[in-house]
C-alpha positions as CSV (number, residue, x, y, z in Angstrom):
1,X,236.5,-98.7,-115.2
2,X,234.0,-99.5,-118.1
3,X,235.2,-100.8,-121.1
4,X,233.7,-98.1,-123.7
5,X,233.6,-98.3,-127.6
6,X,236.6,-96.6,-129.5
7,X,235.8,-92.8,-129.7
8,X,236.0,-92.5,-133.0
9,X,238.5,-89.2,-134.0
10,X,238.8,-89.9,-137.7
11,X,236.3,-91.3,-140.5
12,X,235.5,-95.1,-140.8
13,X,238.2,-96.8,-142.8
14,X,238.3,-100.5,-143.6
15,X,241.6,-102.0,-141.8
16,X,243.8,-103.4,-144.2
17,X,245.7,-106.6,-142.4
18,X,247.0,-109.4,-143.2
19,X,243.5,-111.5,-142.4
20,X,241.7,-109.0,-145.1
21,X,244.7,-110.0,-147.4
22,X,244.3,-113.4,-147.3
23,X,241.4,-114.1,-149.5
24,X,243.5,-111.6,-152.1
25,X,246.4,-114.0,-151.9
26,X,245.1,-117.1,-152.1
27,X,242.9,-116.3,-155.0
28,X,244.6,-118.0,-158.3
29,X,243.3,-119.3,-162.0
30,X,240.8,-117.7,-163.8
31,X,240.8,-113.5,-165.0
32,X,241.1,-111.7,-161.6
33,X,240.6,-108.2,-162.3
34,X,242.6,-105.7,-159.8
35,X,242.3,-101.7,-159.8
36,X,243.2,-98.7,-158.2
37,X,242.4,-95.3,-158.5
38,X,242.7,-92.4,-156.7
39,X,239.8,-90.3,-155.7
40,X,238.4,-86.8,-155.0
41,X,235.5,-87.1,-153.3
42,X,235.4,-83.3,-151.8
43,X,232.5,-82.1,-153.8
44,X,229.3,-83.5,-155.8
45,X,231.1,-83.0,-158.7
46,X,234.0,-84.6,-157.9
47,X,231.7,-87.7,-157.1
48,X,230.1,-87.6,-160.4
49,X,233.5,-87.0,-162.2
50,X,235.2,-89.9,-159.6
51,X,232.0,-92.1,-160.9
52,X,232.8,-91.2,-164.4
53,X,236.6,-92.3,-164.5
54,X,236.0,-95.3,-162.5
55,X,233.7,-96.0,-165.5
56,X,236.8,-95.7,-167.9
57,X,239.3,-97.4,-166.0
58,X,236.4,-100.3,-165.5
59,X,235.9,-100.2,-169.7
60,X,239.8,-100.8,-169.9
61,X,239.4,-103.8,-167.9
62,X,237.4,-105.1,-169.9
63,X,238.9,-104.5,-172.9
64,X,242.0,-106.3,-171.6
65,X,239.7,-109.6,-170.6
66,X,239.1,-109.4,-174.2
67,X,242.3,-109.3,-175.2
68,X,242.9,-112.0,-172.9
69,X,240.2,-114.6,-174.3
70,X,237.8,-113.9,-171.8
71,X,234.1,-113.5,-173.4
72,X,232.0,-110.3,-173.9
73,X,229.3,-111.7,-171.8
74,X,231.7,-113.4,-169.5
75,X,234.0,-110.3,-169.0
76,X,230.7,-107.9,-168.5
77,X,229.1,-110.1,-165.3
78,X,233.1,-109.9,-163.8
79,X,233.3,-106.5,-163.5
80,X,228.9,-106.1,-163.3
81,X,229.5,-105.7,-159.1
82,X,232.2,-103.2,-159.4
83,X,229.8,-100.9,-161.6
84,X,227.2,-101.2,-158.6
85,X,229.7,-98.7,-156.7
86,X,228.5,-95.9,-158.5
87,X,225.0,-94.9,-158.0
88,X,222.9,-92.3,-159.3
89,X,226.4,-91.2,-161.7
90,X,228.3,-90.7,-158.4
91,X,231.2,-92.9,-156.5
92,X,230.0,-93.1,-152.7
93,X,233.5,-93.2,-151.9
94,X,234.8,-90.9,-148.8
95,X,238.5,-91.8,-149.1
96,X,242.0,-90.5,-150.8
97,X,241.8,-93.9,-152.5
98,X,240.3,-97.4,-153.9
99,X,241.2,-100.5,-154.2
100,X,238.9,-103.1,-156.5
101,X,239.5,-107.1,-156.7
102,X,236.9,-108.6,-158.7
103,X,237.0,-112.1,-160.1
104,X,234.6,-114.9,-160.8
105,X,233.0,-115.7,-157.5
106,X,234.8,-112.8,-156.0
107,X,234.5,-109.6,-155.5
108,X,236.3,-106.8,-152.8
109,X,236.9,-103.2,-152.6
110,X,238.8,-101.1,-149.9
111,X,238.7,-97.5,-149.2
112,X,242.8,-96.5,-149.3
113,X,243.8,-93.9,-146.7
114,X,246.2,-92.4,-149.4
115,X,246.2,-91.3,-152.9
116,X,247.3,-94.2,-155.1
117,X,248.4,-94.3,-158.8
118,X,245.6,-95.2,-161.4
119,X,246.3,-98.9,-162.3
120,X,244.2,-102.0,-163.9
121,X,245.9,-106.0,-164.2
122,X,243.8,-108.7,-165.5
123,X,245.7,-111.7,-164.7
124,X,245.5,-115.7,-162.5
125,X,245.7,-113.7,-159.2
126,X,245.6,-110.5,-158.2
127,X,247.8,-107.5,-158.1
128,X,248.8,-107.0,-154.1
129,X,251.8,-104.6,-154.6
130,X,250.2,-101.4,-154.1
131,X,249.0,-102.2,-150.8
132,X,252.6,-103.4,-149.2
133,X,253.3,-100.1,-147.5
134,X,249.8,-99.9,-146.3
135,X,250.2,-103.5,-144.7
136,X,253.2,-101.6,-143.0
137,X,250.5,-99.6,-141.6
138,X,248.6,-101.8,-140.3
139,X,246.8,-100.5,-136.7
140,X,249.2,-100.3,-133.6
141,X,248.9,-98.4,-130.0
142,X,250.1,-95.5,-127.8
143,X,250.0,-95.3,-124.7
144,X,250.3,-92.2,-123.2
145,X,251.4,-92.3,-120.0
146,X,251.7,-89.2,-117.0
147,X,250.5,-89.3,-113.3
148,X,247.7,-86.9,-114.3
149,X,246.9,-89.4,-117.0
150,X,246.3,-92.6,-118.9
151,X,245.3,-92.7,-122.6
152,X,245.2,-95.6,-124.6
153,X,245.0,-94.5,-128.6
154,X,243.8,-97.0,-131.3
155,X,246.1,-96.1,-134.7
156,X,244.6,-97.2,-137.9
157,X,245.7,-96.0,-141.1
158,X,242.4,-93.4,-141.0
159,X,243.0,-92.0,-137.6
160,X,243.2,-92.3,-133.7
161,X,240.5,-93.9,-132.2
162,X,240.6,-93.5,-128.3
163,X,240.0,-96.5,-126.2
164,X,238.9,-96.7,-122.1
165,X,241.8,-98.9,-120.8
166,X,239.4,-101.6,-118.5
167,X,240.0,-101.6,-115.4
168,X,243.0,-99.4,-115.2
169,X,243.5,-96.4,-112.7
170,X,242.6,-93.1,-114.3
171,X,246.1,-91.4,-112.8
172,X,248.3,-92.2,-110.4
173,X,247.3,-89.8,-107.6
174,X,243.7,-91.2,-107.4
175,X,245.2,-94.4,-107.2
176,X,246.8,-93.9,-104.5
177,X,244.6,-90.6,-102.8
178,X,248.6,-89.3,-102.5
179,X,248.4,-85.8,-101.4
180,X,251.4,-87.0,-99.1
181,X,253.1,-88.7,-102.0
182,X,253.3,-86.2,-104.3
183,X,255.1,-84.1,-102.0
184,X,257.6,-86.7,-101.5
185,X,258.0,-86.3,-105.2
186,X,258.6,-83.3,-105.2
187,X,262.0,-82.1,-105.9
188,X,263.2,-79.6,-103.4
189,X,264.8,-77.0,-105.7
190,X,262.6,-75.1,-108.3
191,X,262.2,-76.9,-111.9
192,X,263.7,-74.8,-114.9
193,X,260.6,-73.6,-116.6
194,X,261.7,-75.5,-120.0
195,X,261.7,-78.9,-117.5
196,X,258.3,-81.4,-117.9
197,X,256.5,-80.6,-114.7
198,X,256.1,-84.1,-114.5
199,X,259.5,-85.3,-114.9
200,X,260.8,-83.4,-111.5
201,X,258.2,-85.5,-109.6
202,X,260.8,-88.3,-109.2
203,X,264.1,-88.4,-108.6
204,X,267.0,-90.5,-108.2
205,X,267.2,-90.0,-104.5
206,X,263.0,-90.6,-104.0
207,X,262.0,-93.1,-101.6
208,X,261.7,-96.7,-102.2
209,X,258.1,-96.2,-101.2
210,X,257.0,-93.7,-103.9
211,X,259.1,-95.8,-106.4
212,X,256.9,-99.1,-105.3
213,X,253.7,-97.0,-105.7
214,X,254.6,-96.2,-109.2
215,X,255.6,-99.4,-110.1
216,X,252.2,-100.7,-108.4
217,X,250.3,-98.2,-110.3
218,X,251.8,-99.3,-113.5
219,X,251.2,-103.2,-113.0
220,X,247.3,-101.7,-112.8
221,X,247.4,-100.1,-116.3
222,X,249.3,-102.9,-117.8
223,X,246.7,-105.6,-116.3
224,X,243.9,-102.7,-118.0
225,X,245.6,-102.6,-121.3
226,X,246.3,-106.6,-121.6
227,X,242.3,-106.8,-120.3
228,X,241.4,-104.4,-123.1
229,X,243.6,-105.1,-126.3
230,X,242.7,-108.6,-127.6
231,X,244.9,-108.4,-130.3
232,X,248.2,-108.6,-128.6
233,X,250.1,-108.9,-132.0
234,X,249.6,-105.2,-132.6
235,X,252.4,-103.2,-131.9
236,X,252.5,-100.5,-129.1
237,X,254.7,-98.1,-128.3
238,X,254.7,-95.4,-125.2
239,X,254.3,-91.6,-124.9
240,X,255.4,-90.1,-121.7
241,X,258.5,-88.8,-119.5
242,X,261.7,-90.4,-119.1
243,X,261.9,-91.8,-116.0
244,X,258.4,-94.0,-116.2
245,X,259.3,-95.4,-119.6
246,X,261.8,-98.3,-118.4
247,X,259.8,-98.6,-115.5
248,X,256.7,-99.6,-117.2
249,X,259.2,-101.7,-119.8
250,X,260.5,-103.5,-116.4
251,X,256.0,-104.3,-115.3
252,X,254.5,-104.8,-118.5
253,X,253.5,-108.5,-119.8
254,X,252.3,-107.2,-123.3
255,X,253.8,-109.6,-126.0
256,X,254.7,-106.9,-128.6
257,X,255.9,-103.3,-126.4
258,X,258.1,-101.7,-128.7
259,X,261.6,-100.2,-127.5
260,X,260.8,-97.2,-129.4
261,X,258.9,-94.6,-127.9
262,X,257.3,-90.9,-128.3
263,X,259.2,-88.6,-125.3
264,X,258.2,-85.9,-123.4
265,X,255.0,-85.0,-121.1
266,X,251.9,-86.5,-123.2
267,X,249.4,-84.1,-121.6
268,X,251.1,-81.8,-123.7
269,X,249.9,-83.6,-126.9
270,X,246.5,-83.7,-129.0
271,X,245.1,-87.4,-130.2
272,X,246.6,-85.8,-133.9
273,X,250.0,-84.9,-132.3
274,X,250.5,-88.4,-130.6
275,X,249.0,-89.7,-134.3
276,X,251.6,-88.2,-136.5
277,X,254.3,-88.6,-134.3
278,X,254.0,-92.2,-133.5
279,X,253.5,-93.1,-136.8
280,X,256.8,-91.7,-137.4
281,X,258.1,-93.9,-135.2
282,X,256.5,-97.0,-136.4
283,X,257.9,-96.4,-139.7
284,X,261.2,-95.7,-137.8
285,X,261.1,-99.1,-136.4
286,X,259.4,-100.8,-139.7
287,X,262.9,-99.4,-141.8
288,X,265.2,-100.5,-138.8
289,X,263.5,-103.6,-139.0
290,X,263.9,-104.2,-142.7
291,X,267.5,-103.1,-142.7
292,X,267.8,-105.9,-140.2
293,X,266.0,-108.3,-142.0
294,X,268.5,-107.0,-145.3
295,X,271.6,-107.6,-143.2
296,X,270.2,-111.1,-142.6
297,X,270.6,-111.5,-146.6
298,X,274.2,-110.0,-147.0
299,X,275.4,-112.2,-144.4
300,X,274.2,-115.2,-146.0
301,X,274.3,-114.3,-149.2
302,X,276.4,-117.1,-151.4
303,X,275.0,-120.0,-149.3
304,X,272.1,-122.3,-150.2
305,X,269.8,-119.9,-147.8
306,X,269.9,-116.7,-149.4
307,X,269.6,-115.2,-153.7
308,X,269.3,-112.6,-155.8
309,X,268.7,-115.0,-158.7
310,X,264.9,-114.2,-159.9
311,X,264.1,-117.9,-160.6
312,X,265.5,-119.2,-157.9
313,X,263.4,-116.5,-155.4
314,X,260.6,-117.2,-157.4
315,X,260.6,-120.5,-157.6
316,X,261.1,-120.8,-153.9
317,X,258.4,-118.6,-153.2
318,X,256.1,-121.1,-155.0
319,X,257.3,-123.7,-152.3
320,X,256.5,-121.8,-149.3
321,X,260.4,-121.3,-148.9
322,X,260.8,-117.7,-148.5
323,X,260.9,-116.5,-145.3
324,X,262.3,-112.7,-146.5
325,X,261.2,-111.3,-149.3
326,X,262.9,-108.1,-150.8
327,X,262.1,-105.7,-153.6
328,X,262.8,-102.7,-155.1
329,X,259.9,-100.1,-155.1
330,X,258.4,-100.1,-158.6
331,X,260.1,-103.4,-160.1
332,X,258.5,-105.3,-162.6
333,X,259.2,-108.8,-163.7
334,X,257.2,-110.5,-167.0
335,X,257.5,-114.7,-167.3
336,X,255.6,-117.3,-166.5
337,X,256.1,-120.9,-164.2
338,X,255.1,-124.0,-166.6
339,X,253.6,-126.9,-165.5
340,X,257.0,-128.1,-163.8
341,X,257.6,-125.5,-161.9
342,X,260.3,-124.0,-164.5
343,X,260.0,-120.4,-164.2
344,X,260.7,-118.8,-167.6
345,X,261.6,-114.5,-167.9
346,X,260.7,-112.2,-170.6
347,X,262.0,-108.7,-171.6
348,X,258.6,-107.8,-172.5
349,X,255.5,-109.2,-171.6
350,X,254.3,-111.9,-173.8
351,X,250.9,-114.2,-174.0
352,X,250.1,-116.0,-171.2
353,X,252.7,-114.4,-168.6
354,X,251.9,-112.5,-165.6
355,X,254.0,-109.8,-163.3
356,X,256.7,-112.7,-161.4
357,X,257.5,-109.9,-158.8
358,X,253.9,-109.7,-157.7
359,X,253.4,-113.7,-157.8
360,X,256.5,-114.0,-155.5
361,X,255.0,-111.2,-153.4
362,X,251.5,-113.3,-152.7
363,X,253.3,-116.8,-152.9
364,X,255.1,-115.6,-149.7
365,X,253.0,-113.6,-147.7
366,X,250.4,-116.4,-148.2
367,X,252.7,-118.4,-146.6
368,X,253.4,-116.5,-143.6
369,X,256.2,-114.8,-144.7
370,X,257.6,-111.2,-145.0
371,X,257.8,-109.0,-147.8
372,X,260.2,-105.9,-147.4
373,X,259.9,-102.9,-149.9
374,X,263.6,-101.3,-150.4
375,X,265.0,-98.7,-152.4
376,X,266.4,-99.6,-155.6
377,X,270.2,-98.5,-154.1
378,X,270.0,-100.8,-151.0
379,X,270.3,-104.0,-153.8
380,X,273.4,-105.4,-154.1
381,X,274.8,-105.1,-158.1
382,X,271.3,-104.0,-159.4
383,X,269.6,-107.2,-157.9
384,X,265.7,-107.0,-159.4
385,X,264.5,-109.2,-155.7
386,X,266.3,-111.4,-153.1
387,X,265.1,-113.6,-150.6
388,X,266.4,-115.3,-147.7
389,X,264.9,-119.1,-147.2
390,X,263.7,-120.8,-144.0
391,X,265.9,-123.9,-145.4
């Protein structure tokens, strides 16, 4: 089978992942500008009025370089490529939502797949909080899986993109040209009408033969799927009827097949359908996950490997220590970290400080480590972060 180009179901977004990231978080010194803003985009006028409060948000920037020490002309040629975006007094921007990072030498924008709170920092690095649950996002796969058919779906926080699994068997009957095998199949008694059709095609007292045909059939789609996905650190989860789901769990060689699945007939389902319901179960398995990761913490928690003490989680972070890093959503921290790596706190934000929550954020995921948003009543005695430390 051809390899083909991702049909393209949704509108063009620009992936955030941890590789676009990375220029973000390793960014420090100097005024780095960061902004978000939601935007309408429906109509002309809604381009012309997004164009017109980018412009204010953009003027409050640079107001706050001022405040900062920066120079008129200095602060003026930061933010001069972020005013580029709007053209002819509109905002060319088809998306619920922007991100801006502009700093000396620097500049990148992404279009946000949801509607974000308005918000401009001028600080050493930039502002990366906001775009932790879209990192949670990031692009994973379904496969649907029936004997009538095989679809592999590309999930991205725009859309579903469908992609031609290489190589792989279109269905399972032209695989096999089984007119004979599907009768063997076949249960003898008639299927309730509220039973899958294709889930009374197998049954616990089927032939060994039909069973090794199925498995053979689904070795074909996994060697298609490994051929076609080059990024095996996406995750992928199934779609399809009971009885084949273990089966292709017992065949399958891809590194990251998630236990979690999307049940039923997938025939049955549009792209949207298989969309919205496996992202509920990636956030499923991204809050299971977490909750693990928290566990992780409360079991070591009073030993040398896990706080809750902010300059200590902090100050780790800076090291490349942290391996888990967890936060409340919304939590704000004002300080600073002096040239021997003290790490000072301040009720309110003073000269020269920046927002610790969001350095400790950067300083771990910049050193390959995770972040984990939680509610505020998942922290032990109103903990404002924890961490758990590789050593």
């Amino acid at each position: 089978m051809k390899l083909a180009t991702e049909t393209k179901l949704a509108r063009t977004f620009v992936e955030l992942n941890r590789d676009a990231l990375e220029p973000l978080l390793r960014h420090e010194g100097g005024f780095a500008v960061s902004l978000y803003m939601p935007v309408q985009f429906q109509t002309k006028k809604d381009a012309h009025e997004d164009a017109v409060h980018l412009s204010q948000l953009l003027q409050n920037a640079e107001a706050e370089l001022l405040v900062q020490g920066a120079k008129g002309s200095d602060a003026r040629a930061l933010l001069r490529p972020a005013e580029e975006l709007m053209r002819g007094g509109s905002l060319a921007i088809k998306a619920p939502g922007i991100a801006v990072f502009t700093a000396d030498t620097f500049f990148r924008t992404f279009e946000l797949p949801t509607e974000v709170a308005e918000q401009v920092t001028v600080g050493c690095r930039f502002e990366v909080k906001p775009l932790l649950r879209l990192i949670g996002a990031a692009p994973f796969y379904v496969l649907a899986l029936s004997q009538k058919h095989v679809r592999l779906l590309r999930v991205t926080p725009d859309g579903a993109h469908e992609v031609e699994v290489h190589g792989a068997p279109e269905d399972l009957f032209a695989a096999f040209e089984a007119e004979h095998f599907e009768r063997q199949m076949q249960f003898h008694t008639a299927a309730s009408p509220r039973v899958d059709a294709d889930a009374t095609r197998i049954s616990h007292g089927g032939s060994r033969e039909s069973k090794d045909r199925i498995f053979e059939f689904l070795r074909k789609v996994d060697h298609g799927v490994t051929e076609t996905i080059h990024d095996r650190t996406s995750p992928m989860l199934l779609a399809g009827v009971s009885y084949l789901l273990p089966m292709y769990h017992e065949v399958s060689t891809y590194p990251n097949l998630l236990k979690e699945a999307i049940p039923g007939n997938p025939d049955n389902l549009k792209a949207q359908e298989l969309l919205a319901a496996g992202r509920a179960v990636i956030e499923h398995h991204r809050q299971a996950e977490n909750c693990v990761h928290f566990e992780t913490y409360r079991q070591l928690k009073g030993t040398q490997r896990a706080s809750s003490n902010i300059r200590e989680v902090v100050a780790s972070a800076d090291r490349g220590r942290v391996l888990f890093l967890f936060i409340p959503e919304g939590v704000t921290e004002w300080g600073n970290v002096d040239t021997l790596g003290e790490v000072h706190i301040h009720a309110q934000r003073e000269q020269g400080d920046e927002e610790l929550v969001n350095r400790a954020v950067t300083k771990t995921l910049a050193c390959g480590g995770h972040v984990c948003v939680l509610s505020g009543a998942e922290f032990d005695e109103g903990a404002r972060m924890a961490a758990v430390f590789r050593y």
